[in-house]
SEGU-26515 format. One line per 8 residues: number of its first residue (from 1); their letters; for each residue x, y, z of C-alpha. Coordinates in Angstrom, 2 decimals. Each point is the difference from the previous one (the first is absolute). Last residue first. Layout:
BEGIN
NUM = A = X Y Z | ...;
***
This chain:
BEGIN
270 = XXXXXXXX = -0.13 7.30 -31.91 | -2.93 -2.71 1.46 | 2.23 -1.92 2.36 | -1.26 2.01 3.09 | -2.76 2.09 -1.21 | -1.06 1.16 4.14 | 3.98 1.00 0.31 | -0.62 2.82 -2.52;
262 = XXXXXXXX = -3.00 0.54 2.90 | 2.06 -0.14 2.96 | 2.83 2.30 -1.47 | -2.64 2.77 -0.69 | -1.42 -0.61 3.68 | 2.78 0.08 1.98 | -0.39 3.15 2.18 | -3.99 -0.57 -0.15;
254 = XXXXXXXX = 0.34 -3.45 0.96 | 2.53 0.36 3.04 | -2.36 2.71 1.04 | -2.39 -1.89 0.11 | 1.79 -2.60 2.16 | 0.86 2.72 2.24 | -3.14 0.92 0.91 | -2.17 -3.19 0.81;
246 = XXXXXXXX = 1.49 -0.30 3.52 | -0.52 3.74 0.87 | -3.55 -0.61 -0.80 | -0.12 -3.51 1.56 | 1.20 1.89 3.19 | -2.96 2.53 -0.17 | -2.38 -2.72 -0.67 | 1.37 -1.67 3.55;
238 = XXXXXXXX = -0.46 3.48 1.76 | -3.52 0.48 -1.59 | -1.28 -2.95 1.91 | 1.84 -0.26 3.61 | 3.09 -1.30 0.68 | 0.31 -1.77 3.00 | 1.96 -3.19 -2.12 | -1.25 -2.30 2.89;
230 = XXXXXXXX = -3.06 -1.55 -1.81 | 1.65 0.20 -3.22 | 0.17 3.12 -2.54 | 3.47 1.37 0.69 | 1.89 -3.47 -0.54 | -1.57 0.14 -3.54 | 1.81 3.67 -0.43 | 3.03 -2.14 1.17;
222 = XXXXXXXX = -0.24 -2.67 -1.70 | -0.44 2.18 -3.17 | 2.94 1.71 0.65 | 2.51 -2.44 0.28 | 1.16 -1.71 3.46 | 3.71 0.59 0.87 | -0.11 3.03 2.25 | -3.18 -0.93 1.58;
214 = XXXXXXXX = 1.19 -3.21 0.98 | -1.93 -3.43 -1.19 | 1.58 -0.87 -3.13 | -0.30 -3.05 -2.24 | -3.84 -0.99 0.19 | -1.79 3.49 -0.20 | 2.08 1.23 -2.07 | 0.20 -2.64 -2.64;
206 = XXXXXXXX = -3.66 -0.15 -0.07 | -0.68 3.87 0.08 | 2.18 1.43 -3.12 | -1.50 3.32 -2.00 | 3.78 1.45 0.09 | 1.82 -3.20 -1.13 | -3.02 -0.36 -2.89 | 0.71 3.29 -0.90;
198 = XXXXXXXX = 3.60 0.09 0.05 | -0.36 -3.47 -1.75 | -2.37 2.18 -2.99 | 2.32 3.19 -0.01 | 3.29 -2.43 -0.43 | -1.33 -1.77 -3.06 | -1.56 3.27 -1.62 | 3.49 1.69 0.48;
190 = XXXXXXXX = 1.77 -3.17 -0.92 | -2.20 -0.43 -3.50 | 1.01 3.76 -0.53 | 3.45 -0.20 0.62 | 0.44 -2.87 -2.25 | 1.96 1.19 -2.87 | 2.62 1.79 2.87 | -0.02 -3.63 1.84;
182 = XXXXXXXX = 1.25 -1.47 -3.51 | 2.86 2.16 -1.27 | 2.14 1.33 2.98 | -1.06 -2.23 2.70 | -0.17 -3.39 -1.62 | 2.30 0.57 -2.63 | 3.00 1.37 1.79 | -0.84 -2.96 2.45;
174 = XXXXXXXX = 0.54 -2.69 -2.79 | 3.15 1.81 -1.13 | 0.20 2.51 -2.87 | 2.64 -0.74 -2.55 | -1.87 0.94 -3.56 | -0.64 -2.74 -0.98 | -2.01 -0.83 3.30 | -2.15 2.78 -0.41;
166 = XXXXXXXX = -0.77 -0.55 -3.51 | -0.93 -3.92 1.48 | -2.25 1.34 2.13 | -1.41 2.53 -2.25 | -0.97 -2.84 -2.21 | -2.02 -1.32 2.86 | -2.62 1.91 -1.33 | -1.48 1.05 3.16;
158 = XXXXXXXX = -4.07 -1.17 0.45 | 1.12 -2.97 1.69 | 1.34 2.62 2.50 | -3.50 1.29 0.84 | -1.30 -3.63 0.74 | 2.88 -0.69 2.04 | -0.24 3.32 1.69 | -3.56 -0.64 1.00;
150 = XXXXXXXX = 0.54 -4.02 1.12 | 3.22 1.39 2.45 | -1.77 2.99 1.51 | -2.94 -2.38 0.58 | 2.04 -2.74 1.82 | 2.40 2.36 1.88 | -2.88 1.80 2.09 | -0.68 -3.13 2.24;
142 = XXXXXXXX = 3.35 0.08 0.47 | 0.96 3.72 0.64 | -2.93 0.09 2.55 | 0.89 -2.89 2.10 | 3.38 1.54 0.21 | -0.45 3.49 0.94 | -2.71 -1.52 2.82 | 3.00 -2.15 1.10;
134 = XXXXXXXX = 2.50 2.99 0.02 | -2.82 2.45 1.99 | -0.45 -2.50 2.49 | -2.50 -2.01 1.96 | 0.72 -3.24 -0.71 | 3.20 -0.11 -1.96 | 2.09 -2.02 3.19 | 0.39 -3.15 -1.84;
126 = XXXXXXXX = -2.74 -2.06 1.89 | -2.41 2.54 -0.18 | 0.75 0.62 -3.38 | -1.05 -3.24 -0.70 | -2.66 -0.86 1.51 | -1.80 2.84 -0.79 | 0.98 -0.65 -3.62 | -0.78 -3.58 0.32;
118 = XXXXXXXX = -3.66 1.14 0.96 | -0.33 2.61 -2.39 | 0.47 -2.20 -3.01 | -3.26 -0.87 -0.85 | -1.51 3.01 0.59 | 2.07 1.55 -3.13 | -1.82 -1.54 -2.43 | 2.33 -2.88 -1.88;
110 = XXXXXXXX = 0.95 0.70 -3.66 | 1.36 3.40 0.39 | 3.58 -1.94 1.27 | 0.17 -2.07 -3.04 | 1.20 3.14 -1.68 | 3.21 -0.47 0.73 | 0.36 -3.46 -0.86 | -1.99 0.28 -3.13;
102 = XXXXXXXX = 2.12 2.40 -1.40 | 3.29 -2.35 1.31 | -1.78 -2.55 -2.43 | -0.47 2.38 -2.75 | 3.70 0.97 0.12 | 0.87 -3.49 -0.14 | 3.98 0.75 -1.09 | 0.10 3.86 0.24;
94 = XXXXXXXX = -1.11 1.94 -3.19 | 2.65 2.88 1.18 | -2.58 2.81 -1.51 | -3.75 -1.86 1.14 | 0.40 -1.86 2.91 | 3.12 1.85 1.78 | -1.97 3.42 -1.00 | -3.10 -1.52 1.78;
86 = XXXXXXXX = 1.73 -0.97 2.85 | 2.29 3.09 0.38 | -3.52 2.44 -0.70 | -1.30 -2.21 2.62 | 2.71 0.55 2.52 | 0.10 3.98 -1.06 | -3.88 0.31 1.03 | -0.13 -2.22 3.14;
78 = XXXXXXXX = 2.83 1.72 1.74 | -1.94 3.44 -1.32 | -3.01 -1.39 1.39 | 1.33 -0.71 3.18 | 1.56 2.90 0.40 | -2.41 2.79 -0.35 | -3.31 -1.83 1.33 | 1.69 -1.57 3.02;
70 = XXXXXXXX = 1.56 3.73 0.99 | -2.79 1.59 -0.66 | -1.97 -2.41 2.21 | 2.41 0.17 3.11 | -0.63 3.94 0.09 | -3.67 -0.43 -0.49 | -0.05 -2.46 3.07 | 2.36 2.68 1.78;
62 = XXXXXXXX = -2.18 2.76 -0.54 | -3.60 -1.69 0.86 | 1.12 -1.25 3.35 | -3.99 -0.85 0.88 | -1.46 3.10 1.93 | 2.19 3.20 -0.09 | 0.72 -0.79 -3.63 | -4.19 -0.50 -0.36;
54 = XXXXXXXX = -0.29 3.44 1.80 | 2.10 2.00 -1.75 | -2.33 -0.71 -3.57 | -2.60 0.12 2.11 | 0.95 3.67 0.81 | 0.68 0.18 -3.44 | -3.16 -0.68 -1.19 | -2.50 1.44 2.30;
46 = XXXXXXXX = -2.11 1.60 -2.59 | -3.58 0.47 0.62 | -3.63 -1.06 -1.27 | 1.27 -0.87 -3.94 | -2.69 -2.27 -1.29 | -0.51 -3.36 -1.09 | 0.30 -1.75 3.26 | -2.18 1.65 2.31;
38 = XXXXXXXX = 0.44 1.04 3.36 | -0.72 -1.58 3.55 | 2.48 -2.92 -0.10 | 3.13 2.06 -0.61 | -1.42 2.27 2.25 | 2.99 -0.58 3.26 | 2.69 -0.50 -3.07 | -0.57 2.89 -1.97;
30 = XXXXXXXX = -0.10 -0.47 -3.51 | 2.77 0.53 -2.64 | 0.72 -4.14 -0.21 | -3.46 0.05 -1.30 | -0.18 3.09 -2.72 | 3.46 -2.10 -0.78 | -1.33 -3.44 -0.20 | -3.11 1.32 -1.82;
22 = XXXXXXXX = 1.50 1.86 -2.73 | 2.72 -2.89 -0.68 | -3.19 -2.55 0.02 | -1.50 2.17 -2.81 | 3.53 0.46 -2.01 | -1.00 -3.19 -2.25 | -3.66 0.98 -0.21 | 0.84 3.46 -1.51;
14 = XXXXXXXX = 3.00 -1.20 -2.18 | -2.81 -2.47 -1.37 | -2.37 2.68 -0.70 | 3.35 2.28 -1.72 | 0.67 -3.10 -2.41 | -3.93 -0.06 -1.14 | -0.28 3.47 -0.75 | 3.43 -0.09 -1.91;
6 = XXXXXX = -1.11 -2.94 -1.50 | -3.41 1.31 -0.98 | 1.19 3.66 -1.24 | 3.06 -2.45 -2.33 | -3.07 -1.93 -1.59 | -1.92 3.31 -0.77;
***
């Protein structure tokens, strides 16, 4: 009886967690010129892909999305393989005041993002970064070094550092370590790590908004928010058909990574 009431349970809350997907796409499906005329909880028509042509037409759809994947792939991975080096450094060398260079580098979370924006604007556009794919690739990689680096220490206190010291009987250099023993143990922890900045890169308005300006440079989400202003000229259904497309490929980043996302979920725990 208790396993018939969680299953019942788990599939209610599956139903009100994909309600908003049903109505953005039965929305983003209508036709523009009735959008206003029809209900919202019911299939009427299905103009999806024409509004699906329309919002690239519109708004430079394909060349924010292009810009995006390319932010959300290598910025990331930057950020991923510096914090794994951090937190390796910290943990396996034992550097002198490891915990203090910890702190350092994770110091960075500590203030919210607002408060930097203005010296950021400032400075890239005194430095030439405003406005560029390079200075978007940066800001990202930083801001996602401090969690990459706290998440792989953590995992890589959990490494007896008895295979360290095998390792280092046995001839292997400090590199030889780092990418043939300990990045393989931590594959999981740096897919979960990487899917959760790729995310966060792909889901990005504040950044966007204040560091690029061009559609080829500005993310996604800028754009799509771009699309709904006064002079976007995108009507109703053509916007929810963007945020469609824009929603896609980070679920299908999930459901391509998902085993290695949730081992990486029990980080420390095995």
């Amino acid at each position: 009886m208790s396993r018939i009431i969680r299953r019942t349970v788990l599939v209610v809350l599956g139903f009100i967690w994909l309600l908003p997907a049903y109505l953005l796409v039965i929305n983003a499906a209508k036709d523009p010129l009735t959008f206003t005329t029809k209900q919202s909880w019911a299939p009427t028509d299905f103009h999806l892909f024409e509004n699906f042509a329309q919002a690239f037409e519109l708004s430079g759809l394909g060349s924010s999305i292009a810009s995006t994947a390319l932010y959300a792939v290598v910025s990331p991975i930057i950020a991923v393989l510096v914090g794994a080096a951090a937190g390796f450094a910290i943990v396996a060398l034992n550097i002198k005041r490891g915990f203090f260079w910890f702190v350092v580098i994770f110091g960075g979370t500590v203030f919210p993002l607002q408060m930097v924006l203005l010296p950021l604007f400032d400075a890239y556009s005194r430095t030439g970064l405003f406005d560029t794919r390079v200075g978007m690739i940066m800001i990202y990689t930083v801001i996602s070094v401090p969690f990459s680096a706290f998440v792989m220490r953590n995992f890589f206190t959990s490494v007896a550092h008895n295979v360290f010291e095998a390792a280092v009987l046995d001839g292997a250099t400090t590199w030889r370590i780092f990418s043939r023993m300990y990045l393989p143990m931590a594959s999981s922890a740096l897919v979960a790590i990487f899917i959760l900045q790729a995310t966060f890169v792909w889901n990005d308005l504040l950044l966007g908004l204040t560091l690029s300006q061009s559609d080829d440079v500005r993310p996604i989400i800028t754009t799509l928010s771009g699309m709904q202003s006064t002079y976007g000229g995108a009507q109703m259904s053509v916007v929810l058909a963007a945020a469609v497309l824009v929603s896609l490929p980070t679920v299908v980043l999930f459901l391509c990574t998902q085993r290695f996302f949730s081992k990486g979920l029990a980080l420390g725990q095995y």
